[in-house]
KOLBA-815135 format. One record per residue: y, z, x of N, C-alpha, C in turn. Coordinates in Angstrom, 2 decimals. Atoms other than C-alpha are relative to their C-alpha. Layout:
N
@nY=Y; nZ=Z; nX=X; caY=Y; caZ=Z; caX=X; cY=Y; cZ=Z; cX=X
...
//
This chain:
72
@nY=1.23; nZ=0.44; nX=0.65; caY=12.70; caZ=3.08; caX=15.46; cY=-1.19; cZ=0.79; cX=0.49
@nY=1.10; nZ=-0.82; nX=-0.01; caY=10.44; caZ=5.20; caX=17.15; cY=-0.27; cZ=1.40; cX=-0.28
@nY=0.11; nZ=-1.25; nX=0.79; caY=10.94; caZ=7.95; caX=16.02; cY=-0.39; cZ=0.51; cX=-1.23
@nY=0.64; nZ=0.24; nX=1.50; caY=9.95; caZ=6.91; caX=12.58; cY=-0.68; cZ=-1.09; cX=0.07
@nY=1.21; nZ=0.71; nX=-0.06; caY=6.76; caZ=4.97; caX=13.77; cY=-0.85; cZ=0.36; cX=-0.21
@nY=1.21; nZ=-1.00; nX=0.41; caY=4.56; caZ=7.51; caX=13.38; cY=0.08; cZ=0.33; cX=-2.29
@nY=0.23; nZ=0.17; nX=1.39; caY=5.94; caZ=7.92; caX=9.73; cY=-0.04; cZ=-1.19; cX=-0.75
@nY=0.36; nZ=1.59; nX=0.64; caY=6.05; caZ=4.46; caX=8.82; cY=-1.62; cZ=-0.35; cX=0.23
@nY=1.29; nZ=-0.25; nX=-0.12; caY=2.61; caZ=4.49; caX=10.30; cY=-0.85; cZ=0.38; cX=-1.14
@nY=0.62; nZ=-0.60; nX=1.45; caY=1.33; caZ=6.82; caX=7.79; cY=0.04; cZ=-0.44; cX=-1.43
@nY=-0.88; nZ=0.40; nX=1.59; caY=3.59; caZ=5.73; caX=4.87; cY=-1.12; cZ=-1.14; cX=-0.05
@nY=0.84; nZ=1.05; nX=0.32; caY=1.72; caZ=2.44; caX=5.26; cY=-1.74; cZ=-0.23; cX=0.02
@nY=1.63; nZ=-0.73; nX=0.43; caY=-2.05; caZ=3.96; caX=5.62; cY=0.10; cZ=-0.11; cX=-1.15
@nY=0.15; nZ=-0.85; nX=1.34; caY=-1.50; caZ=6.03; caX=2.51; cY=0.00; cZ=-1.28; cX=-0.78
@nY=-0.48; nZ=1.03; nX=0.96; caY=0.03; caZ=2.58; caX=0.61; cY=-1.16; cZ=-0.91; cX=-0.43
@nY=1.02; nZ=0.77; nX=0.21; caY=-2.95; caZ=0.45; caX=1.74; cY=-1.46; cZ=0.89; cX=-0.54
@nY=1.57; nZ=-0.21; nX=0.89; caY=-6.08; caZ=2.79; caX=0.99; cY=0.36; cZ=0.55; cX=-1.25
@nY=0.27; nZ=-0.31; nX=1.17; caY=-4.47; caZ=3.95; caX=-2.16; cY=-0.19; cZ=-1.46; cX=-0.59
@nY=0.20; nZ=1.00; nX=0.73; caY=-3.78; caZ=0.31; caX=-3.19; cY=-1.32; cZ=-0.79; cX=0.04
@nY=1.15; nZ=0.33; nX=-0.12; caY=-7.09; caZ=-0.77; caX=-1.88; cY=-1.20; cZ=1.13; cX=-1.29
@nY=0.93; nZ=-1.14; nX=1.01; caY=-9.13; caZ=2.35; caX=-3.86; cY=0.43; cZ=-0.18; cX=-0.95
@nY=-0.48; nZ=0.03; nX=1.46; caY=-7.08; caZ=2.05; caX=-6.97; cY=-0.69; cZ=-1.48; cX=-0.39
@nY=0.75; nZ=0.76; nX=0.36; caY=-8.45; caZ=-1.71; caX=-6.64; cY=-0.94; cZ=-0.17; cX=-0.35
@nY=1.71; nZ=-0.04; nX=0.15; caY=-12.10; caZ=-1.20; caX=-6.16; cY=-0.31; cZ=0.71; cX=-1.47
@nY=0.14; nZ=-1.01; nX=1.15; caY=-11.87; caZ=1.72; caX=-8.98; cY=0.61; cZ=-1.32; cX=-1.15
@nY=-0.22; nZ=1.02; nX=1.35; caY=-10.38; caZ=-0.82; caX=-11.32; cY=-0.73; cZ=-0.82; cX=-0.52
@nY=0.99; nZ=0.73; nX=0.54; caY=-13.12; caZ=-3.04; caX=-11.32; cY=-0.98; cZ=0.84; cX=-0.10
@nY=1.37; nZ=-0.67; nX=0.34; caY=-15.80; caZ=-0.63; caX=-11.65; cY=0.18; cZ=0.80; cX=-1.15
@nY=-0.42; nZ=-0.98; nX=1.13; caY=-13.70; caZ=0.88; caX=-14.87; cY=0.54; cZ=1.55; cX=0.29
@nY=-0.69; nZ=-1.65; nX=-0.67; caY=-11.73; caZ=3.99; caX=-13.08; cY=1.06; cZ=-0.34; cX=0.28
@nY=-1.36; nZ=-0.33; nX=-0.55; caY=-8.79; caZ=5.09; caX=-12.30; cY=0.45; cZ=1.50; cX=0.84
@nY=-0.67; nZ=-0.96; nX=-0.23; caY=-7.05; caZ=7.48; caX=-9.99; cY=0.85; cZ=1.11; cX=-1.17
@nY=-0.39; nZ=-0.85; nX=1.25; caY=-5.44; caZ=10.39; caX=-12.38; cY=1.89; cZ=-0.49; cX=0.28
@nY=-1.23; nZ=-0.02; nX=0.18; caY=-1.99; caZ=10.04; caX=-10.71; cY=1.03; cZ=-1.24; cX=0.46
@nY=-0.20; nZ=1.82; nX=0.06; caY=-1.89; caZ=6.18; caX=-10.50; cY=-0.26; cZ=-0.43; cX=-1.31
@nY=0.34; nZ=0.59; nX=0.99; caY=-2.49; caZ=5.81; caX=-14.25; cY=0.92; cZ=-0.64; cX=-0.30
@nY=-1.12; nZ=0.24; nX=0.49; caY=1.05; caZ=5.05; caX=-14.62; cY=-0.06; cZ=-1.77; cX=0.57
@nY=0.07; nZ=1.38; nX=-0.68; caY=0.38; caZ=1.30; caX=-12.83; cY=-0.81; cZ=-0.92; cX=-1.13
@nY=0.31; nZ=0.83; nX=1.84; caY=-1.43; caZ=0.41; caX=-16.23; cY=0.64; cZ=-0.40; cX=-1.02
@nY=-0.24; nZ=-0.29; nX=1.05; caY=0.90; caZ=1.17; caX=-18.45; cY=0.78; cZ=-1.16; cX=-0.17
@nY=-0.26; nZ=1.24; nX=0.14; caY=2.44; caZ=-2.47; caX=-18.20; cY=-1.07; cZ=-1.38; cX=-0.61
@nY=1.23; nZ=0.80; nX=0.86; caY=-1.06; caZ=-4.16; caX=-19.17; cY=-1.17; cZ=0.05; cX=1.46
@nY=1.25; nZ=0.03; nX=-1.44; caY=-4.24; caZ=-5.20; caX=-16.63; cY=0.74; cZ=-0.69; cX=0.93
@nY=-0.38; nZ=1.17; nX=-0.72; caY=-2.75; caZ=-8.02; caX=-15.15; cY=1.37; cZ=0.42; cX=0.54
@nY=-1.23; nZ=-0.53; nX=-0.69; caY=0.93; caZ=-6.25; caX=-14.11; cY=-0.83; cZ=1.36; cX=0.66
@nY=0.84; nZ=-0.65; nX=-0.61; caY=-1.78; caZ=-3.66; caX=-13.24; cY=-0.42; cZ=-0.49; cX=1.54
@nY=0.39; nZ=0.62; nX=-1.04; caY=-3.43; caZ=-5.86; caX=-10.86; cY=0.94; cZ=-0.25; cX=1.28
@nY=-0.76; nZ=-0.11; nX=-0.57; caY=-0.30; caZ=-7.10; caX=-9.61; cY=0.70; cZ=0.90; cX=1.45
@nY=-0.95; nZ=-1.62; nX=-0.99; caY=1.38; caZ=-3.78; caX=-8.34; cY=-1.28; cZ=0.35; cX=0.51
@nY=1.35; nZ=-0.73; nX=-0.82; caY=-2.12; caZ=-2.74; caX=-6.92; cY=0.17; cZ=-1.45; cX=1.38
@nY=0.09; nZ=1.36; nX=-1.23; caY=-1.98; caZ=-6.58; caX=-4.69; cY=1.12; cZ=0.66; cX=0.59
@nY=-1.25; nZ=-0.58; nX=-0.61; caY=1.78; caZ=-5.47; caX=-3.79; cY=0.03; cZ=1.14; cX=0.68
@nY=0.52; nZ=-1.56; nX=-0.50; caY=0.67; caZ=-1.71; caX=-3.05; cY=-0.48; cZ=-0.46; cX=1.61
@nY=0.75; nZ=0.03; nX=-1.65; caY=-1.86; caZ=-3.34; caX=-0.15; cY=0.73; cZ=-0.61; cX=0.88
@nY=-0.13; nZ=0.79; nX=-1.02; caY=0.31; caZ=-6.03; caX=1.13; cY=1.38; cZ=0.48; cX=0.43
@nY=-1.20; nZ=-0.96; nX=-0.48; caY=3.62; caZ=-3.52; caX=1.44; cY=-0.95; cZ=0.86; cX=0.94
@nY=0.60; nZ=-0.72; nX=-0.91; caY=1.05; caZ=-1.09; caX=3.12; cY=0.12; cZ=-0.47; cX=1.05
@nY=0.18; nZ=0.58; nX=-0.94; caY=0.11; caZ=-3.61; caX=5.41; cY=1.35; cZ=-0.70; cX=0.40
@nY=-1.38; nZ=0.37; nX=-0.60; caY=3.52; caZ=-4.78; caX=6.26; cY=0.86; cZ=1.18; cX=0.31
@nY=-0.68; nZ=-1.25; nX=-0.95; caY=4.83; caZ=-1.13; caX=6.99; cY=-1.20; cZ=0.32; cX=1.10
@nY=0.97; nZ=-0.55; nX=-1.11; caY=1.75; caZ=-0.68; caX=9.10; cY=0.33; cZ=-0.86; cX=1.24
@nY=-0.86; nZ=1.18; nX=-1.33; caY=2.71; caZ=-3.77; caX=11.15; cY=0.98; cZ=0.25; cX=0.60
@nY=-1.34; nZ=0.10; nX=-1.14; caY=6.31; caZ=-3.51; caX=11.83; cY=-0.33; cZ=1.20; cX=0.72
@nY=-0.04; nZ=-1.03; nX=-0.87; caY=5.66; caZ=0.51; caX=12.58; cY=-0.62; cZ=-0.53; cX=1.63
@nY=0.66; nZ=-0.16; nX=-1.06; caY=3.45; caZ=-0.89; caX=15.17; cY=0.03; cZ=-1.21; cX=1.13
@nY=-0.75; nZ=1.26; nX=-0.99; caY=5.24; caZ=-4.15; caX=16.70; cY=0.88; cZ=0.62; cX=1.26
@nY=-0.86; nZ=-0.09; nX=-0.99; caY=7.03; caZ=-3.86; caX=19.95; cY=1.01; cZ=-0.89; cX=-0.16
@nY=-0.33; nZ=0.77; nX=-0.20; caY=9.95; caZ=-5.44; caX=19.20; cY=1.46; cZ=-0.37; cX=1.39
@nY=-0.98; nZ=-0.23; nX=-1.34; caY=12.12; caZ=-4.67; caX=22.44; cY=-0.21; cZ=-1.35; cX=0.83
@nY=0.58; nZ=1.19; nX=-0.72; caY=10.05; caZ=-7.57; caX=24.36; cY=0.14; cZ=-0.82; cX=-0.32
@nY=0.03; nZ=1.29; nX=0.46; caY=11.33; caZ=-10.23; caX=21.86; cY=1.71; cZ=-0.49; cX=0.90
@nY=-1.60; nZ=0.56; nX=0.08; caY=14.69; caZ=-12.52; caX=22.98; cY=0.40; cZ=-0.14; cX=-0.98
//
């Protein structure tokens, strides 16, 4: 696992500020160019996969960064 903490690390950055930015941009009428494809289900499966985007981010950012050796 540590050896792929540093990329799980990242993986889950990238996941949360795209799904976070693709959010903000959605309500202000924008879109990323190569996230358009997260529309093409409607707004609301839009929305969806953008909530899922942040809270997968934030759940690879976590485990990368749990110790879990110290648990029984």
């Amino acid at each position: 696992m540590t050896k792929n903490k540093t990329l799980l690390t990242i993986i889950g950055f990238f996941m949360f500020v795209f799904g976070f930015s693709t959010l903000v941009l959605m309500l202000v009428g924008m879109n990323l160019s190569f996230l358009t494809w997260i529309d093409i289900g409607g707004k609301l499966l839009g929305f969806v996969i953008r909530l899922l985007l942040i809270m997968a981010g934030f759940i690879f950012f976590y485990i990368a960064q749990s110790d879990f050796k110290g648990e029984d």
